[in-house]
C-alpha positions in Angstrom: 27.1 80.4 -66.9 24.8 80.5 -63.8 24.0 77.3 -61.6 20.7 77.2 -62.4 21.7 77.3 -66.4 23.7 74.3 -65.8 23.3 71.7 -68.7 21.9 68.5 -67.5 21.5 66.5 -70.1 19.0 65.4 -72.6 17.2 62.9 -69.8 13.8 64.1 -67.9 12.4 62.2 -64.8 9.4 60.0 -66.4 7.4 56.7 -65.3 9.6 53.3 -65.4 8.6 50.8 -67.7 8.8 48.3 -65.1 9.2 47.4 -61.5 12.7 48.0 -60.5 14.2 47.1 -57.1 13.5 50.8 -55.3 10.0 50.2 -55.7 9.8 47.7 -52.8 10.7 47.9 -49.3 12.0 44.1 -48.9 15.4 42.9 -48.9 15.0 42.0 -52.9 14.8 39.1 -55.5 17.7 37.3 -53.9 16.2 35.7 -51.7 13.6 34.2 -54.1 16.5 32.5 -55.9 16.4 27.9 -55.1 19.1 27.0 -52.6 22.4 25.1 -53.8 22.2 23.0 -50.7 20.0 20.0 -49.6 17.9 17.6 -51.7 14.9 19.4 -51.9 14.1 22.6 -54.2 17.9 22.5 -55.6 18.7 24.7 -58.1 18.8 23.0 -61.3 21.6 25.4 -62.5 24.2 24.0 -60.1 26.2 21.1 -59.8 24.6 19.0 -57.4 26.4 15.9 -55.2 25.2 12.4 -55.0 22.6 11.9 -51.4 22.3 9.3 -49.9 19.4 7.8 -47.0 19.9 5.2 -44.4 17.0 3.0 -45.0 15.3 1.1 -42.2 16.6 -2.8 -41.6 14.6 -5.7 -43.7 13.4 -8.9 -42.0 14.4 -11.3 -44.7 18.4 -9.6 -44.0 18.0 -10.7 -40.1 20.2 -13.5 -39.3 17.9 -15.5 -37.2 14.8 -16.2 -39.8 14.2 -19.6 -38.3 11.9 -20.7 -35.3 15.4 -22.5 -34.1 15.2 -25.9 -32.4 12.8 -24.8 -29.8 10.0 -24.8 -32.4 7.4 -27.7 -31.5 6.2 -30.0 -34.1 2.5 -31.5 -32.6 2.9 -35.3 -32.9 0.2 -35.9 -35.1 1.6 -33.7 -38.0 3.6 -36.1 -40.6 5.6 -34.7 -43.8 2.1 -35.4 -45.9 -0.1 -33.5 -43.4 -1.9 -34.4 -40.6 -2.5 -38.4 -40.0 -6.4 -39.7 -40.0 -6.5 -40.5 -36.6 -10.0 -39.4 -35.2 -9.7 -37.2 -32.5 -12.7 -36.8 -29.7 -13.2 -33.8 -27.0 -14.8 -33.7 -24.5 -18.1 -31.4 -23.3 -20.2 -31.1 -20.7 -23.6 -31.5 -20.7 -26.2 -29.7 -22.2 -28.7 -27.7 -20.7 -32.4 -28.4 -21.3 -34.2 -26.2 -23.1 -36.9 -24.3 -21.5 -40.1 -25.3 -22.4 -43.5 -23.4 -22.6 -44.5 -22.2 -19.3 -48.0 -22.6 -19.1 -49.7 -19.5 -16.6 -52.0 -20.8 -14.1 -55.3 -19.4 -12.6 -52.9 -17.4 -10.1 -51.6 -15.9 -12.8 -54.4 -13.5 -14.3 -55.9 -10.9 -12.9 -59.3 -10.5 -13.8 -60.4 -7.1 -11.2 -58.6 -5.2 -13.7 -60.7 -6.0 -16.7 -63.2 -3.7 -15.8 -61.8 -0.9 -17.7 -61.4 -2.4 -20.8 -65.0 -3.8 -20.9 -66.8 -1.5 -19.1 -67.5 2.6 -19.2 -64.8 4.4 -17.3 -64.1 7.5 -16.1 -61.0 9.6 -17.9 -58.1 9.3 -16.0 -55.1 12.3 -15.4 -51.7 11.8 -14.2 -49.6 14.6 -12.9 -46.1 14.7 -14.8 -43.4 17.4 -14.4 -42.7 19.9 -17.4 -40.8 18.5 -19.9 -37.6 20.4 -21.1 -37.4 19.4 -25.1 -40.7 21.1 -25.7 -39.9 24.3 -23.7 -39.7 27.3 -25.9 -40.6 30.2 -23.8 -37.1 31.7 -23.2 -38.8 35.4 -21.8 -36.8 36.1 -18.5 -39.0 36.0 -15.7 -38.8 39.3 -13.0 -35.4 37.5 -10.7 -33.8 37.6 -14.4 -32.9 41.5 -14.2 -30.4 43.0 -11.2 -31.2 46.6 -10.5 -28.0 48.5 -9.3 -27.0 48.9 -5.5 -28.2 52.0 -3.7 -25.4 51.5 -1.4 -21.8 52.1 -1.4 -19.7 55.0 -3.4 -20.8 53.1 -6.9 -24.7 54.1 -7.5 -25.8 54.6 -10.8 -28.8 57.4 -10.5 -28.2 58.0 -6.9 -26.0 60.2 -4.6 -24.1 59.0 -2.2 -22.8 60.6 1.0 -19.0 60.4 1.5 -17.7 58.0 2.4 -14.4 57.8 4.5 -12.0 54.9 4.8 -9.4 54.4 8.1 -6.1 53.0 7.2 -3.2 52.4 9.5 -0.4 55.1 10.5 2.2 55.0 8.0 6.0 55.6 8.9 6.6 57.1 5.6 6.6 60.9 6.2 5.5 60.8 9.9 6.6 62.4 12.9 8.2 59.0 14.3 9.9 57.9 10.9 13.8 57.3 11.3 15.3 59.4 8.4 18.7 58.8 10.0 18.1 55.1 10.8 20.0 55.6 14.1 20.3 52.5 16.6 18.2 52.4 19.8 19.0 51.5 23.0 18.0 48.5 22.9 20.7 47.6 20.3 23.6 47.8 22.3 24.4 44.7 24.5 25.0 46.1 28.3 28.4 44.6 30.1 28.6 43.1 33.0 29.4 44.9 36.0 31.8 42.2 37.5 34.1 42.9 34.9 35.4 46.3 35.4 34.3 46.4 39.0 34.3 44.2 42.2 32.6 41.1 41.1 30.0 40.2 44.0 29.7 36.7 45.7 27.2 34.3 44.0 24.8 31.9 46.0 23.5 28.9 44.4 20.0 27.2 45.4 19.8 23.6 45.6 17.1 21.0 46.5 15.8 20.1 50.2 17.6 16.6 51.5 16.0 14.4 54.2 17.8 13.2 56.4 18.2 9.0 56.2 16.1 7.4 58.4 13.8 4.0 58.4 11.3 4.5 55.5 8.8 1.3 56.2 5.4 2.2 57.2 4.4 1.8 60.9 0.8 0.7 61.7 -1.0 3.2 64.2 -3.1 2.7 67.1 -6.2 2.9 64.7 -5.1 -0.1 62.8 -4.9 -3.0 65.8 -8.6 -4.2 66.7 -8.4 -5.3 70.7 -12.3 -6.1 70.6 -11.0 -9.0 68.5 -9.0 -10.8 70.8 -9.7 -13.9 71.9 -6.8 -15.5 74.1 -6.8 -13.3 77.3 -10.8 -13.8 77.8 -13.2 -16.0 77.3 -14.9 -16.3 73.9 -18.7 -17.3 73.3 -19.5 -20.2 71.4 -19.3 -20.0 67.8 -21.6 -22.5 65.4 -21.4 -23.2 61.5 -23.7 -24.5 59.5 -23.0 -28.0 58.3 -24.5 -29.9 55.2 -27.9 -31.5 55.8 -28.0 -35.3 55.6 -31.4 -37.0 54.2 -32.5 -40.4 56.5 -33.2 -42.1 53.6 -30.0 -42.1 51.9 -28.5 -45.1 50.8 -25.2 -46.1 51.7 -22.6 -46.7 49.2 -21.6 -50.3 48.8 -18.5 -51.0 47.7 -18.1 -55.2 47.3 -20.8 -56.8 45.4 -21.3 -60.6 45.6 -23.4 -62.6 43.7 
């Protein structure tokens, strides 16, 4: 017998009757099944233990429920009530009430009658625009913004080319350092004096003056010999004295009766 005479049995491929598991992609019913632990959507098939909450703490189970002796019982309080002793307060006193304040002549105006018994002219006031009753929402000519004519970004214009100047980039030049050899600069120079005759070295200090009498000396400029007065004669001098009135009287001291 050939292969493709091989007997295969009585059984065709044909529609299922119903779902079956291949027909969808998820992991299955099993997870639909109620959980077996917690309180909440057990699964009445299985055995389930006893669960128990901790409850919040009662007032009436505290163990101080009393005011304690520090509770104040008004003196006037007795185990029938309170006594019948009439008790006053005090208030201050009362404000007078306003009475009817009668307008005096001062008090009208009667220029401005005119216009209510007389002919008048009609008369405007000049308000702004209100915004509630504003319901013209056409945009006005600033509303629209016409594209730029300038710059590399017109719209229904060409532009001439534009050319941008950047700095010199070391990537790629003539002066980049592929091998990223040190410069001169790099190397600290030694000191002569070390592998040769070291020179002599001069230091430079500050000037010193010489000690000497510091205090100031006065010069011929600062004596005055027009001023002296004991090897010559001297003029006269005169000051002016207080003046003493004729008719003063003179001060008397002892007083006799």
């Amino acid at each position: 017998m050939s292969t493709e005479e091989v007997w295969v049995g009585a059984w065709r491929p044909h529609r299922p009757r119903g779902p079956i598991a291949a027909m969808y992609s998820s992991p299955g019913p099993k997870y639909a099944l109620p959980g077996v632990t917690g309180l909440n959507y057990h699964d009445p098939r299985k055995w389930k233990a006893p669960a128990f909450s901790f409850g919040t703490r009662h007032r009436q189970f505290s163990s101080s429920c009393s005011p304690g002796p520090g509770y104040l019982v008004p003196s006037n309080i007795t185990r029938a009530g309170r006594d019948g002793t009439p008790a006053y307060s005090l208030y201050s006193r009362p404000k007078d009430p306003l009475l009817f304040q009668t307008p005096g002549p001062g008090r009208y105006s009667p220029e401005k009658a005119g216009t209510m018994t007389y002919y008048s002219a009609p008369a405007y006031s000049l308000s702004a625009r209100s915004k509630e009753f504003r319901n013209d929402q056409t945009p006005g000519p600033a509303a629209y913004m016409l594209p730029s004519v300038l710059g590399p970004n017109t719209v229904n214009k060409s532009s001439a080319p534009n050319f941008s100047l950047t700095g010199r980039s070391k990537i790629g030049s003539f002066h980049e350092d592929l091998q990223k050899t040190p410069g001169p600069g790099t190397y600290r120079s030694v000191d002569p004096a070390v592998y040769r005759h070291k020179p002599p070295q001069y230091s430079m200090t500050g000037r010193n003056n010489m000690p000497g009498d510091t205090t100031k000396k006065p010069g011929p400029g600062a004596h005055h010999p027009e001023q002296v007065t004991f090897t010559q004669l001297k003029a006269p001098s005169f000051s002016f004295g207080v003046r003493h009135s004729e008719f003063i009287a003179p001060l008397i001291v002892n007083i006799t009766d």
